[in-house]
C-alpha positions in Angstrom: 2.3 -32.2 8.9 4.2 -29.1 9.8 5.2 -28.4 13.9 3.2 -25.5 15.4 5.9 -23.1 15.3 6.5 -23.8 11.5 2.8 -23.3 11.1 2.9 -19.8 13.4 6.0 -18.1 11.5 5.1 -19.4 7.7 1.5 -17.6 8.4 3.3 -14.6 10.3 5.2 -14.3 6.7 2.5 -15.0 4.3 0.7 -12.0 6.3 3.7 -10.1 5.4 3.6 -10.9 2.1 0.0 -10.0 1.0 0.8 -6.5 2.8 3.7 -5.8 0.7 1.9 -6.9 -2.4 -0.9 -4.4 -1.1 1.4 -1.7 -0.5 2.9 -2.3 -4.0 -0.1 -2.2 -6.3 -2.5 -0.1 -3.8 0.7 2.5 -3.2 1.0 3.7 -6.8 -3.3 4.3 -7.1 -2.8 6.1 -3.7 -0.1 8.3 -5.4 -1.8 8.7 -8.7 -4.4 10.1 -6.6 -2.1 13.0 -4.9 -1.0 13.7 -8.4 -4.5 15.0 -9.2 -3.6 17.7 -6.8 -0.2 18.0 -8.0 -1.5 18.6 -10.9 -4.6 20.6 -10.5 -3.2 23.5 -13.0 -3.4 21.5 -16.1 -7.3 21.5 -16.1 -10.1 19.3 -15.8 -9.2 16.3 -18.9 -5.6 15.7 -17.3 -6.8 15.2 -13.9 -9.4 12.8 -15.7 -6.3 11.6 -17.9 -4.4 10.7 -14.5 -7.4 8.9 -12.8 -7.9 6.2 -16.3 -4.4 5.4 -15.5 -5.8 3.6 -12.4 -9.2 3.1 -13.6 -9.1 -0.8 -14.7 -7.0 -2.0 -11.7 -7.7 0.4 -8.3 -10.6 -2.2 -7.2 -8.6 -5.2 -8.5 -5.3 -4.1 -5.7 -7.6 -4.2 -2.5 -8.3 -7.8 -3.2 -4.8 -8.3 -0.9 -6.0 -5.6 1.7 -9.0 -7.8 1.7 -7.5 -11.0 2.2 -4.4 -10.3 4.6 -7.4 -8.7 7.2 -9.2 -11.9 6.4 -6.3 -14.1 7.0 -4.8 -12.0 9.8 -7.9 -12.5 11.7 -8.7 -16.0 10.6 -4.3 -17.0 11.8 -3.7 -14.8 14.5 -7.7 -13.9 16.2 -5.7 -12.5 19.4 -3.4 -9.9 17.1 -6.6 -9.1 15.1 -8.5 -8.2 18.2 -5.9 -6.5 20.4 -4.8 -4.5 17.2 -8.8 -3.5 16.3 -9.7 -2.5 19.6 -6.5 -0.5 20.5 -6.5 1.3 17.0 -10.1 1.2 16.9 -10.4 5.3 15.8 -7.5 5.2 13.5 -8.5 2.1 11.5 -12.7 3.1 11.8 -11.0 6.9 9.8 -9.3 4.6 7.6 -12.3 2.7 7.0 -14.3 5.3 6.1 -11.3 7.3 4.1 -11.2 4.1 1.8 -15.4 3.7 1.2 -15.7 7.3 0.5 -12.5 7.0 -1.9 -14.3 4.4 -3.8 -17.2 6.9 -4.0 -15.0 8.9 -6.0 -14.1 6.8 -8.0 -17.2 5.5 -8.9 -19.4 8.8 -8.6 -16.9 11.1 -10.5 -18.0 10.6 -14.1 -21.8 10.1 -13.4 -22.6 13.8 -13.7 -21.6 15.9 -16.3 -20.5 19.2 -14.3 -17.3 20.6 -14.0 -18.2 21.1 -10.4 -19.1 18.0 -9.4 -15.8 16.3 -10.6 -14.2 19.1 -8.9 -15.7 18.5 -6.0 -14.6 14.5 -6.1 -11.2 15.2 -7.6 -10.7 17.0 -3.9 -11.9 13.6 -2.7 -9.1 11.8 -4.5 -6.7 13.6 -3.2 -7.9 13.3 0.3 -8.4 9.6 -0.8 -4.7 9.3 -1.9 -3.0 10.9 1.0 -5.0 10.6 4.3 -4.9 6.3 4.0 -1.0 6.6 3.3 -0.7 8.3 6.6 -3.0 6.6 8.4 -1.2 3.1 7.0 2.1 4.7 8.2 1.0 6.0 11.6 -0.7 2.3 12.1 2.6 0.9 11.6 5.1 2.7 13.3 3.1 1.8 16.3 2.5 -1.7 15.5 6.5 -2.1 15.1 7.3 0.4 18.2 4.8 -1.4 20.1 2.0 0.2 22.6 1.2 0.0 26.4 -0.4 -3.4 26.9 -2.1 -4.8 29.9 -2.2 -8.2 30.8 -5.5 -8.9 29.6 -4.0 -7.5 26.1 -6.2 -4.4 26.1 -4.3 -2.0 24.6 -4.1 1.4 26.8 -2.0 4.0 25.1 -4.4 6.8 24.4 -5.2 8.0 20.9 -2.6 10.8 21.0 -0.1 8.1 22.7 -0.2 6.4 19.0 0.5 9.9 17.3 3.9 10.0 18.9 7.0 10.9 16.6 8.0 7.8 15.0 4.8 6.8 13.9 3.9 10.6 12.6 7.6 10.1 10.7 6.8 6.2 9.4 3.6 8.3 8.2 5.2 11.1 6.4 7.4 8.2 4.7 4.4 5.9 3.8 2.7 9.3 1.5 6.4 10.4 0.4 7.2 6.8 -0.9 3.9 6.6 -1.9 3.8 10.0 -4.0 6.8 9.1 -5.5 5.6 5.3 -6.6 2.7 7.0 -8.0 4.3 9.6 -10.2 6.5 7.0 -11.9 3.6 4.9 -12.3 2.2 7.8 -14.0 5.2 8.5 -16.6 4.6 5.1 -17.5 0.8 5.3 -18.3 0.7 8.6 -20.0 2.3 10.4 -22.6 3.3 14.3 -23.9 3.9 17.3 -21.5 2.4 15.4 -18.8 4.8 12.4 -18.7 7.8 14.9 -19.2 5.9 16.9 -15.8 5.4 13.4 -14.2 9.2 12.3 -14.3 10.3 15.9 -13.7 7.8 16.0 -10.4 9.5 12.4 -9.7 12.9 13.9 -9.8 11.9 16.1 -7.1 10.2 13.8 -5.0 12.9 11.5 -4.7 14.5 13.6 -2.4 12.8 14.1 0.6 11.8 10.5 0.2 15.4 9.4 0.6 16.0 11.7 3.5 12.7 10.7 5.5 12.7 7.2 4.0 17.0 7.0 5.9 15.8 8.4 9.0 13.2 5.9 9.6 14.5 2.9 9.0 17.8 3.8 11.2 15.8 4.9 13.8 13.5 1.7 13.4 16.8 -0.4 13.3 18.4 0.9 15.9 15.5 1.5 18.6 12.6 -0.8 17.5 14.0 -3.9 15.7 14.4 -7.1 17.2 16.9 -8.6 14.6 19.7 -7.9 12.6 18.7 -9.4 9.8 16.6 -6.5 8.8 19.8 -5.1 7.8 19.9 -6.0 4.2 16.2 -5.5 3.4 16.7 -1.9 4.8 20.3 -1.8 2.3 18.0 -3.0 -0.3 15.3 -0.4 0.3 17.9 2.5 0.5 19.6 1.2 -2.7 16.4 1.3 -4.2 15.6 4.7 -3.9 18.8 5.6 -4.5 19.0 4.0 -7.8 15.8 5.9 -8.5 17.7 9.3 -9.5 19.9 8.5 -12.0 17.6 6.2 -14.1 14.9 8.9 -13.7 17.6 11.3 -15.6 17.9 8.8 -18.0 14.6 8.5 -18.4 14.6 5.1 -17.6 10.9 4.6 -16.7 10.0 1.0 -16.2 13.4 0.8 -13.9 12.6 3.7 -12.5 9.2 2.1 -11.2 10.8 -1.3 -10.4 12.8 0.3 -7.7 10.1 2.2 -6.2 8.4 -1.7 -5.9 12.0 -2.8 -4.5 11.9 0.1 -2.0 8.4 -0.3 -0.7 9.1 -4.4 -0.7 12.5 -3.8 1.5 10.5 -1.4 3.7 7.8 -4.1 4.4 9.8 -6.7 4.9 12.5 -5.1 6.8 9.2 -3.9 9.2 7.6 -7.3 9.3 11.2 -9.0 9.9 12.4 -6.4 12.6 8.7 -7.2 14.5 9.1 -11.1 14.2 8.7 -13.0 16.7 6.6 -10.3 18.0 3.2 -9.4 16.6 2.5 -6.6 18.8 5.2 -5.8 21.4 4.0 -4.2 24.9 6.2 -1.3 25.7 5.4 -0.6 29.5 5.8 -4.8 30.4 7.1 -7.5 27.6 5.4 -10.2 29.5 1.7 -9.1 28.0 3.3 -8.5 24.4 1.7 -10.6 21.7 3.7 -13.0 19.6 3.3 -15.6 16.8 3.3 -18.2 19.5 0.8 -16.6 22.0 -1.9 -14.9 19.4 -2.3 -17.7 16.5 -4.8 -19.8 16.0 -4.7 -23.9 16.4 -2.3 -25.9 14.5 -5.3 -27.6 12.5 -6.8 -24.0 11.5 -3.5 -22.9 10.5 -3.1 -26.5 8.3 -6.5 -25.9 7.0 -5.9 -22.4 5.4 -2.7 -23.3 4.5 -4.4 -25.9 2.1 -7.0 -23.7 0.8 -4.7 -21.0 0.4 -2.5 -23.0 -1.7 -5.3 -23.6 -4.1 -6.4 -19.8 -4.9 -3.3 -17.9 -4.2 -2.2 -19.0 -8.0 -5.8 -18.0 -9.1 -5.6 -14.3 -7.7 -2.0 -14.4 -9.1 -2.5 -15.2 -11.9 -5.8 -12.5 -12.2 -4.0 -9.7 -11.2 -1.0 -10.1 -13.7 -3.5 -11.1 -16.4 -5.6 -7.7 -15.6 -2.3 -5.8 -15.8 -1.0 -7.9 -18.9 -4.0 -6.8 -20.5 -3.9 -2.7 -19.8 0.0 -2.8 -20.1 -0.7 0.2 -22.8 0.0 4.0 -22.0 -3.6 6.0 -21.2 -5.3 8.2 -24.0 -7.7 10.5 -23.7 -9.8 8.1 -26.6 -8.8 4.5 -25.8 -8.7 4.3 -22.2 -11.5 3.3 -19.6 -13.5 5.5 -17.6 -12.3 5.6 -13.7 -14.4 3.4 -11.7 -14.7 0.6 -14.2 -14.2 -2.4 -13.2 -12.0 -4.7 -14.5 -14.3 -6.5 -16.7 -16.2 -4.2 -17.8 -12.9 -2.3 -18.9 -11.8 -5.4 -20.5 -15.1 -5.8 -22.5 -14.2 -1.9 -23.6 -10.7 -2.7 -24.5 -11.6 -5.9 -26.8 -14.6 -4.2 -28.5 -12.3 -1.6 -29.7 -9.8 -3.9 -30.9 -12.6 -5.8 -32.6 -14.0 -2.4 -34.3 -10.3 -1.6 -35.9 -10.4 -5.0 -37.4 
């Protein structure tokens, strides 16, 4: 049996770990989604063209969202209910941002008007950038820390948590975001909009670095409580770095692959420069929350340790089978409809493989 404090940190990382896998998958739909602004111009079949690249796997990405809330609150109760009661308006707008985005998704296609897609393509784009800066507002505070009294009621006000280093990790959360999208989208679509996808990306790249640089040296300098967050923040600058020349090369796939080592060096350079902190009080560090004072019991933590070693592989193995199975670049005639689900999109795929042969 592992000690306590074995128990406490392993959990405080696997936390970590199913937020940077959400950030990952969930980060490129949330940037796909801004590029249906980005590319309003080019009509009504490209913006439907850019939502099929998501289509099969949007619904499939939450799953982690899902299950690091479930396991946050299940691990460490006292985190879950300092951090939903402090940021109780900020996550409720987040809430409702994410249900009305799935609305969109679902609800786009279901009427043939070219208003009423209108209407929800605005909703994407609200749906792609408002959760990115709510994410990033959420945790600049969370690794800044709040006023906390002693009975760990948070107390800073709602326009205490919109001070500038959270508004800043905001900006970087849609930038990096943005960017992971549009290289997601050169890689699921072909013609003049792939060649406008990698040139948008080439843009974008820069004001990501410069935000992206400011905030983690401010974060490492003012907020972190190791120095061993050092190399996942060089790893997270190198990454984006590395983004411009093999987007001149039209190097795709790499492309992409540092965009995933970016946001992964972000998270864990956040999650790493918080630990052992959960939620650090800024006007007394006696009432901050740690991995010691807000987990659960050492057989709770044993228990789900247990079951999560059993279907962790299972929702592994899912996801890369979904994204094995839709590896193929989006056409306007062999691609699923946004909003279907996985299986259903998967039925669609194999039937028309069936009818060719």
């Amino acid at each position: 049996m592992l000690a306590p404090t074995v128990l406490q940190t392993l959990w405080f990382f696997l936390i970590a770990f199913f937020f940077l896998c959400y950030f990952v998958l969930e980060g490129f739909d949330f940037g796909v989604q801004m590029n249906v602004g980005a590319f309003w111009r080019r009509g009504d079949g490209a913006r439907g063209t850019i939502l099929k690249t998501v289509g099969p796997v949007w619904d499939g990405n939450e799953v982690f969202l899902i299950t690091g809330g479930a396991l946050l609150f299940a691990a460490f109760p006292e985190w879950y209910a300092t951090l939903f009661s402090g940021f109780y308006l900020a996550l409720l707008l987040l809430l409702l941002v994410l249900i009305v985005r799935v609305c969109a998704f679902k609800w786009r296609g279901k009427v043939d008007s070219l208003r009423w897609r209108r209407a929800w393509d605005v909703v994407h784009v609200v749906g792609g950038v408002a959760p990115a800066l709510l994410w990033g507002v959420a945790f600049g505070n969370i690794v800044a820390g709040v006023e906390i009294d002693q009975h760990h009621w948070v107390t800073t006000s709602l326009l205490g948590l919109l001070n500038p280093f959270a508004l800043l990790a905001g900006v970087v959360f849609v930038l990096l975001f943005w960017l992971h999208g549009t290289l997601y989208l050169a890689l699921k679509v072909d013609g003049p909009l792939r060649q406008e996808a990698n040139r948008l990306a080439g843009i974008l790249v820069w004001p990501t670095i410069v935000a992206g640089a400011a905030f983690l040296a401010w974060f490492q300098l003012a907020h972190s409580h190791s120095w061993l967050t050092v190399i996942p923040v060089a790893v997270a600058a190198a990454a984006l770095l590395a983004v411009v020349p093999l987007n001149r090369a039209g190097r795709e796939g790499l492309a992409f692959m540092a965009t995933v080592a970016a946001i992964a060096g972000a998270s864990l350079a956040l999650f790493g420069g918080l630990f052992p902190y959960v939620l650090p009080a800024t006007n007394d560090p006696a009432n901050s929350l740690t991995v010691a004072n807000a987990s659960s019991t050492e057989h709770t933590l044993t228990v789900m340790l247990v079951a999560l070693a059993i279907l962790l592989p299972v929702v592994l193995a899912y996801t890369i089978w979904t994204y094995r199975v839709f590896r193929h670049r989006v056409t306007d005639d062999d691609s699923p409809a946004p909003g279907s689900g996985v299986l259903e999109a998967a039925k669609q795929s194999y039937r028309s493989t069936f009818e060719q042969h």
